[in-house]
C-alpha positions as CSV (number, residue, x, y, z in Angstrom):
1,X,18.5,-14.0,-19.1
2,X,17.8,-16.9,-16.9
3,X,13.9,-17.9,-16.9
4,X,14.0,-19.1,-13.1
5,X,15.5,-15.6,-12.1
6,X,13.0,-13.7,-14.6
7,X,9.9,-15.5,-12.7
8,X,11.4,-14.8,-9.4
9,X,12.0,-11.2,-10.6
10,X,8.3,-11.0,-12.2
11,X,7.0,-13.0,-8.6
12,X,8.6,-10.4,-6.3
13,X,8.0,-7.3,-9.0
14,X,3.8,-8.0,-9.0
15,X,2.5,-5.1,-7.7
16,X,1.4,-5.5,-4.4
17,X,3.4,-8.9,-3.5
18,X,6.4,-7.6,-1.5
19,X,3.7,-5.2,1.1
20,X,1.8,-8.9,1.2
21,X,4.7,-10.9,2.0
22,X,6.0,-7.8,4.4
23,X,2.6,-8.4,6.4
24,X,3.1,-12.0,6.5
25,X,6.4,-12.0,7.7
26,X,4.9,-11.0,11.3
27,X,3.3,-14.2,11.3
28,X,-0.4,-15.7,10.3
29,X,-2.5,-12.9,9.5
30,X,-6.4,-13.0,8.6
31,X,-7.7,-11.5,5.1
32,X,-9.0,-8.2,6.8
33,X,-5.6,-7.2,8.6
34,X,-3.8,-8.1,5.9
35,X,-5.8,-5.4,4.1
36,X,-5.7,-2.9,6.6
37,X,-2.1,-3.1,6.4
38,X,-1.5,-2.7,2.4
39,X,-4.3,-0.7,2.0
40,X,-5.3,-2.7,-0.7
41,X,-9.0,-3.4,-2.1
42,X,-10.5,-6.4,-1.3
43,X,-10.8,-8.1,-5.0
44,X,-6.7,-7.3,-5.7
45,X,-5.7,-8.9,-2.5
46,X,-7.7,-11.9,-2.9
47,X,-6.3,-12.1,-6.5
48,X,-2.7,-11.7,-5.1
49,X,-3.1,-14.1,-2.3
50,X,-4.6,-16.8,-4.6
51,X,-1.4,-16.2,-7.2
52,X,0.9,-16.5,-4.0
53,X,-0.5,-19.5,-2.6
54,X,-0.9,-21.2,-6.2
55,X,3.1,-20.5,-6.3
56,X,3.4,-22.2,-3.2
57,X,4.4,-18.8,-1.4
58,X,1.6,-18.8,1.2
59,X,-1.0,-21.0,2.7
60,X,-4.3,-20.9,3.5
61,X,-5.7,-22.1,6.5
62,X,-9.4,-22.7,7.4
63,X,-10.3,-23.2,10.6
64,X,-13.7,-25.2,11.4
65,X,-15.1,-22.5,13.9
66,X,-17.9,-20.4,14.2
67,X,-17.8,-18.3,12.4
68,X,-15.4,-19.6,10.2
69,X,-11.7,-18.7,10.8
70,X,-9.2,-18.2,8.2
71,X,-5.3,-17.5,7.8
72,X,-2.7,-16.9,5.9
73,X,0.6,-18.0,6.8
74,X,4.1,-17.8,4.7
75,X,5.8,-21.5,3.3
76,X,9.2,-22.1,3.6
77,X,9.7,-20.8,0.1
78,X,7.9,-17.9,1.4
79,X,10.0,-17.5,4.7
80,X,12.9,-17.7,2.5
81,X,12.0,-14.3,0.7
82,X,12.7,-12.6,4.1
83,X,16.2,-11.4,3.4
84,X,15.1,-10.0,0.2
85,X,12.1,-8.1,1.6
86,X,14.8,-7.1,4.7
87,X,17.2,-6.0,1.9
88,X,14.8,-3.9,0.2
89,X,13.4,-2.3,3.2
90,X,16.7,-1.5,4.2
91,X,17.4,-0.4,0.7
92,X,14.8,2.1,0.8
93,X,15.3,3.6,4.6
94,X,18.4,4.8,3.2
95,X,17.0,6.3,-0.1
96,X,13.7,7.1,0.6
């Protein structure tokens, strides 16, 4: 098997990922909606969006208010995942 489509696979696969990059494909999001939406505990998401933004799939932005503000927004290599996410939420409206 290709290794670049066996880290994709094992990038999209992680659990949690795809309902992450779902969220974030409305736009910049803050940790706490984020959350809300996956319904996700607060240590695995900030484990999953430190692994995303170390593969370059999201950034973090920080935001010198008070208090402080931060956001997480998609790359380009994450904005590119879009019509695999669409795919598979297609996918599943028709099987699920």
């Amino acid at each position: 098997m290709c290794p670049k489509f066996e880290r994709a696979s094992n990038l999209i696969g992680k659990r949690w990922v795809h309902l992450i990059l779902y969220s974030l494909l409305e736009g910049p999001k803050r940790f706490n909606q984020i959350q809300e939406e996956v319904h996700i505990t607060a240590k695995m998401l900030s484990e999953r969006l430190k692994y995303l933004e170390e593969e370059h799939v999201i950034e973090r932005h920080v935001y010198a208010e008070t208090p402080v503000r931060i956001e997480y927004t998609l790359t380009q290599k994450g904005h590119e995942l879009k019509p695999i996410i669409d795919s598979l939420s297609f996918w599943s409206k028709s099987w699920y």
